[in-house]
N, C-alpha and C positions, 0 to 999 in steps of 0.2 A: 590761710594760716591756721595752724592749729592751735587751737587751748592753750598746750602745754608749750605754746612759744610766746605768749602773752607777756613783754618785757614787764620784769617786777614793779616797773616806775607807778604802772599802771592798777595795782591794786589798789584796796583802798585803802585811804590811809588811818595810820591809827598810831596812839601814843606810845612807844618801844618805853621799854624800862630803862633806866640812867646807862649809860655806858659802863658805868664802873658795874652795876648788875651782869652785863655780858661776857665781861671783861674773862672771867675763869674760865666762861664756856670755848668763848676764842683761841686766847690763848691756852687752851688744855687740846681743844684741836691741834693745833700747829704745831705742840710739841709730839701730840700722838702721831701723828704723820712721816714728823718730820725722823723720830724714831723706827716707825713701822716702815716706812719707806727708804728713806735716806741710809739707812744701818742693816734693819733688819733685809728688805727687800734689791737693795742694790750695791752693798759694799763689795760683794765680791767682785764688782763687774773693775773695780780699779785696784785691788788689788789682785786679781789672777795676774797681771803681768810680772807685778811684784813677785809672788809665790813661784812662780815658774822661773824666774832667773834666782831664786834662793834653792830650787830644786826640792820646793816642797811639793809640787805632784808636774805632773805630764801635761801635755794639752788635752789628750784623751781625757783624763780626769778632770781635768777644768772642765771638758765639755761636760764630764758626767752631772758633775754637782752642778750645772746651771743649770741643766736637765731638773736635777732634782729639787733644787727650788721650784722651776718655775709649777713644777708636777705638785710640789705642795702648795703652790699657791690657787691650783685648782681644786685642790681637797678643798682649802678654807674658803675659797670661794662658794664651792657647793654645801659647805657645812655651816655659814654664818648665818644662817636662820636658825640657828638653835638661841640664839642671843636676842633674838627681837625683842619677845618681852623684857631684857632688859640687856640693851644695848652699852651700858655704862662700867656694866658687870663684865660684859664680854671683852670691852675695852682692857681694862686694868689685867686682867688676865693675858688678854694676847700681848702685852708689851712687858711682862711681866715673862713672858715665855722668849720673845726678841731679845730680849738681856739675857737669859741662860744660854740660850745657845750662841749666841755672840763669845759670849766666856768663854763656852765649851769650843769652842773654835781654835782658843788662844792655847788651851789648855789639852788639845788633841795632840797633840805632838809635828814637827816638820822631819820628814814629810808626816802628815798625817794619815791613818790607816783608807784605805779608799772609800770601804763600806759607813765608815766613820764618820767620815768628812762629807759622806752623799747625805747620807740620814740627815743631819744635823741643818745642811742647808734644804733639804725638803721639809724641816721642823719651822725652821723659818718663814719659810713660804708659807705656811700654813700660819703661822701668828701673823705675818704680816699681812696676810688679806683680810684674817678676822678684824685685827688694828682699821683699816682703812673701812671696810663694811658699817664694823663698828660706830668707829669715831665721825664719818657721814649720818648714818641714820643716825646719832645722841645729838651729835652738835646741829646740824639741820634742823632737826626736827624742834631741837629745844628752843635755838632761836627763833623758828618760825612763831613756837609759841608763845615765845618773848616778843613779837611782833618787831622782829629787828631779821626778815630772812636776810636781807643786803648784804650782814657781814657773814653768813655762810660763805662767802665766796673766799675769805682769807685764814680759812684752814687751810686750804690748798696750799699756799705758801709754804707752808711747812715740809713740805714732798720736796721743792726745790733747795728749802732752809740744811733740812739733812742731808742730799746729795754732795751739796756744796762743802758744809762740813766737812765730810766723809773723805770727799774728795780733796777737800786742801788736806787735811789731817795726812790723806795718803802722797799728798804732793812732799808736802814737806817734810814729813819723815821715810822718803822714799828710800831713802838709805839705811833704814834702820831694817832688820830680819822682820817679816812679817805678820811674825807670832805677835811683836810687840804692839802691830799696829791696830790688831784682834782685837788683843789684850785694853786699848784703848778705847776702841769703840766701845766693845762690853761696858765699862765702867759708865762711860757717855751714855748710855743706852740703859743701862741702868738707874741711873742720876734722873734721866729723862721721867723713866716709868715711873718712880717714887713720884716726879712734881706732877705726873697727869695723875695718878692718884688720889694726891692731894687736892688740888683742881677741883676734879668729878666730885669727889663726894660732896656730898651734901646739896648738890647742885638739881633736886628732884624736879618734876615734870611744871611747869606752870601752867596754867589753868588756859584752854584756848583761848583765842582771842579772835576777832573781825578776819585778821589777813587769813588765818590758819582755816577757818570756815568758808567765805569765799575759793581760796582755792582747792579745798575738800569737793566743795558746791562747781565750780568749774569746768575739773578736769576727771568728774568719773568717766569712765568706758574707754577712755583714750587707750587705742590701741599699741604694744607694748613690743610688736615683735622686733620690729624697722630698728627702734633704737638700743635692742638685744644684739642686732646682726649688724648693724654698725660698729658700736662698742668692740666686737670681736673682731674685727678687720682694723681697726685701729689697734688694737693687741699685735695684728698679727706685723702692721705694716711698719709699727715703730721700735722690734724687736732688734733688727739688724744692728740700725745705730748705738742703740740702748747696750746690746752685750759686746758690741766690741770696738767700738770707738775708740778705746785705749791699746786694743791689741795694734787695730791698722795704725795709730799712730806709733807705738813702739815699732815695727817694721820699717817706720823712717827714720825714726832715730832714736837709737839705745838709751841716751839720760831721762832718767827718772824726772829730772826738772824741767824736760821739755816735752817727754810725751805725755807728765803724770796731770799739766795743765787741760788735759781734752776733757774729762768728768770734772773738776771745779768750773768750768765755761757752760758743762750741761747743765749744772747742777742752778748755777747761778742765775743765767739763762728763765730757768723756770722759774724759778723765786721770783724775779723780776716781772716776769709777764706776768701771771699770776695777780703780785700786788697793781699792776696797772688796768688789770684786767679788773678786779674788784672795784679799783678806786677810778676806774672811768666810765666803764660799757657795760654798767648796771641795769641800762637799761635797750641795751642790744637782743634781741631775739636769742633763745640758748642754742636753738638748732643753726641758725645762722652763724654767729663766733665758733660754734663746733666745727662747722664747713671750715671756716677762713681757715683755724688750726690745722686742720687736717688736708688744704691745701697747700700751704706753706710747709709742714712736714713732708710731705711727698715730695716736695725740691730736697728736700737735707736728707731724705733718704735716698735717692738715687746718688746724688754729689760727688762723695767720697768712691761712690763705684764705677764713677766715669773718669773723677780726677784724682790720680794718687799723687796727692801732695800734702804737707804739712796744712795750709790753709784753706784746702778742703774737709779735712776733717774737723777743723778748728769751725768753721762756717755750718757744718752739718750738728756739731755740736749746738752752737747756737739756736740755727734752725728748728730742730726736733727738742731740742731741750725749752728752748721758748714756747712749745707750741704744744708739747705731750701734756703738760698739765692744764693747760686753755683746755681742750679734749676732756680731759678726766672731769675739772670741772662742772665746764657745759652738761657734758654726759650727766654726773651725778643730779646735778642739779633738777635736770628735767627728770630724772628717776624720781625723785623726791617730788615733784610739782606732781609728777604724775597718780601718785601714791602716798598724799603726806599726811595721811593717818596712821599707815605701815608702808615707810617704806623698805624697810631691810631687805625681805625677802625678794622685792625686785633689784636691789642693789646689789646683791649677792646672785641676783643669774648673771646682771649685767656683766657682773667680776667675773665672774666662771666663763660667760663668755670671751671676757679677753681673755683670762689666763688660757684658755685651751684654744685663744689666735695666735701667744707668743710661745704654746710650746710647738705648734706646726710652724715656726719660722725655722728655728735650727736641726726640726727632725726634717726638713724638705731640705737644706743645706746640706743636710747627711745623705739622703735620699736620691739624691741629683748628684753627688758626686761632682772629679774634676772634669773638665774638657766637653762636656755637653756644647754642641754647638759654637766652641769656637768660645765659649765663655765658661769661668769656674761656676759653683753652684753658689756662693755667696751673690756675685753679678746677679745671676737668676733669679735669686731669689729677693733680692731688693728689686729687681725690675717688676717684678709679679708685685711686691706690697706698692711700690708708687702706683703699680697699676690701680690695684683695688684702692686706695686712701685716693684718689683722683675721683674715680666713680661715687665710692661712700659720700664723699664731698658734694659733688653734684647733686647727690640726691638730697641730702640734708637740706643746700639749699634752694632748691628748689621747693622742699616740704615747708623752708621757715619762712617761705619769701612772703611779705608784708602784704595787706589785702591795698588795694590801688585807693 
């Protein structure tokens, strides 16, 4: 077993600051996520369906603009090491840039102009990886210094907290044109940015402590590429379900009240795991819960492409929504053990390498075309990602497996 799979239980132990000292650093995570991710990074994915029966763009264009997110969330991924030295500044900025163009969304007109609407959601993509790069290396790193790493683990909640939102938000006002529904997020996403703001500041670096030294002293030379090229296969493998969950279930049935439940199930899904995942397997190997995640998502990625039915997509939502942020987690987590004097700049290839796994899942959909072999190229191309998240899995655990 490696270093960098050394369950946290195991460090040594040392006096954490009061809870209520933590308390902003936590809670300023999970609202930055829960906006970088939940709003800024995945709202389009439940309303495209919306937009498309108001006749504000084509499927064509829906593909485009997911294209173009996901393409900026490779920029910021590659660009979020400009904020290491200070990661808190970078914060307040990218969530500050997720509310403008949420706005400008509402505010582009329906239909909205094509070049328009691509730009804006590649601006996004781009804030919302800085957001997440970000708000991992300040909050990580600050608790570790707080000698509290433990509750790193329930920022991530907040990835689940915003989709959820987002998601009921689009459930319940499915009926409403979907400018207005922009127009709401923006505001939410707004409201968001101010209280992480507020939060951050003043929240400057504390002085290290025992934990933070020990695993400084631990896990130098730990080799960095495995969980670069993992990370990106999990990008690539949980794309499918992630962008269109909501489309395969509108194909079964037209009401907005029954297909618009498939992204509040994802959303919610991971929020839950997430908090169960903090508040129980704290002291689980990271590369090992990685695997399990990324085992069980591989069933909810294939799922929905061998069973078309209402309850297969409902089930794969579960499955992959339960299990993508366990993955993101674990992944981050070990990024930071591995590096947690700087981790940013490794946290930011790791990003880059997912974002440039989920933008090969819809250009190989496009690439593969219909009728290959007897199957469309969506079949295909979830068969390819269960494949690789099956292997990535093995190897993880195999890498985290416990010394006898």
């Amino acid at each position: 077993m490696s270093t960098t799979d050394l369950p946290l239980a195991r460090l040594p132990k040392a006096g954490p600051l009061a809870p209520s000292a933590n308390g902003p650093i936590v809670a300023g995570g999970i609202l930055a996520l829960a906006v970088a991710m939940g709003i800024g990074r995945f709202a389009f994915t439940p309303l495209l369906p919306l937009m498309l029966r108001d006749g504000a763009l084509s499927g064509t264009a829906g593909a485009e603009w997911a294209a173009a997110n996901y393409a900026g969330y490779l920029v910021g991924a590659l660009t979020a090491a400009w904020f290491s030295g200070d990661p808190g500044r970078g914060l307040r900025l990218s969530l500050t840039g997720v509310a403008l163009t949420t706005l400008a969304m509402a505010g582009a007109g329906s239909p909205a102009p094509a070049v328009l609407g691509a730009a804006l959601r590649a601006a996004a993509g781009v804030f919302s990886a800085w957001a997440l790069v970000c708000a991992s290396g300040w909050c990580l790193a600050e608790l570790a210094r707080r000698q509290a790493p433990r509750l790193g683990a329930w920022i991530y909640t907040g990835v689940g907290l915003g989709i959820a939102l987002a998601g009921l938000l689009a459930w319940l006002g499915g009926r409403q044109p979907a400018t207005h529904l922009w127009l709401e997020l923006g505001v939410a996403a707004a409201a968001g940015a101010l209280a992480v703001g507020v939060l951050s500041r003043g929240q400057g670096a504390a002085p290290s402590g025992p934990v933070e030294r020990e695993a400084v002293a631990s896990v130098r030379g730990v080799g960095q590429g495995g969980l670069i090229l993992c990370y990106g296969t999990f990008g690539f493998g949980y794309i499918v379900p992630a962008t269109f969950l909501p489309a395969m279930a509108r194909e079964l049935t037209p009401d907005p009240l029954v297909f618009g439940l498939a992204w509040p199930l994802f959303g919610l899904a991971a929020l839950v795991s997430v908090a169960v995942a903090a508040r129980t397997l704290a002291g689980v190997p990271r590369r090992r819960l990685w695997a399990t995640a990324q085992g069980i998502m591989a069933l909810g990625t294939v799922l929905p492409l061998t069973v078309h039915a209402l309850w297969a997509v409902a089930a794969s939502a579960l499955l992959v929504g339960g299990t993508f942020m366990i993955a993101t987690m674990a992944g981050l987590q070990l990024a930071r053990e591995a590096r947690p004097d700087a981790p940013t700049p490794l946290l930011a290839r790791m990003t880059a390498a997912f974002a440039a796994g989920q933008i090969l899942g819809p250009l190989l959909v496009r690439a593969l075309g219909p009728g290959r072999w007897g199957l469309n190229a969506l079949d295909l191309t979830g068969a390819l990602a269960t494949l690789l998240l099956v292997l990535t899995a093995l190897w993880l655990w195999r890498d985290g497996r416990a010394p006898a």
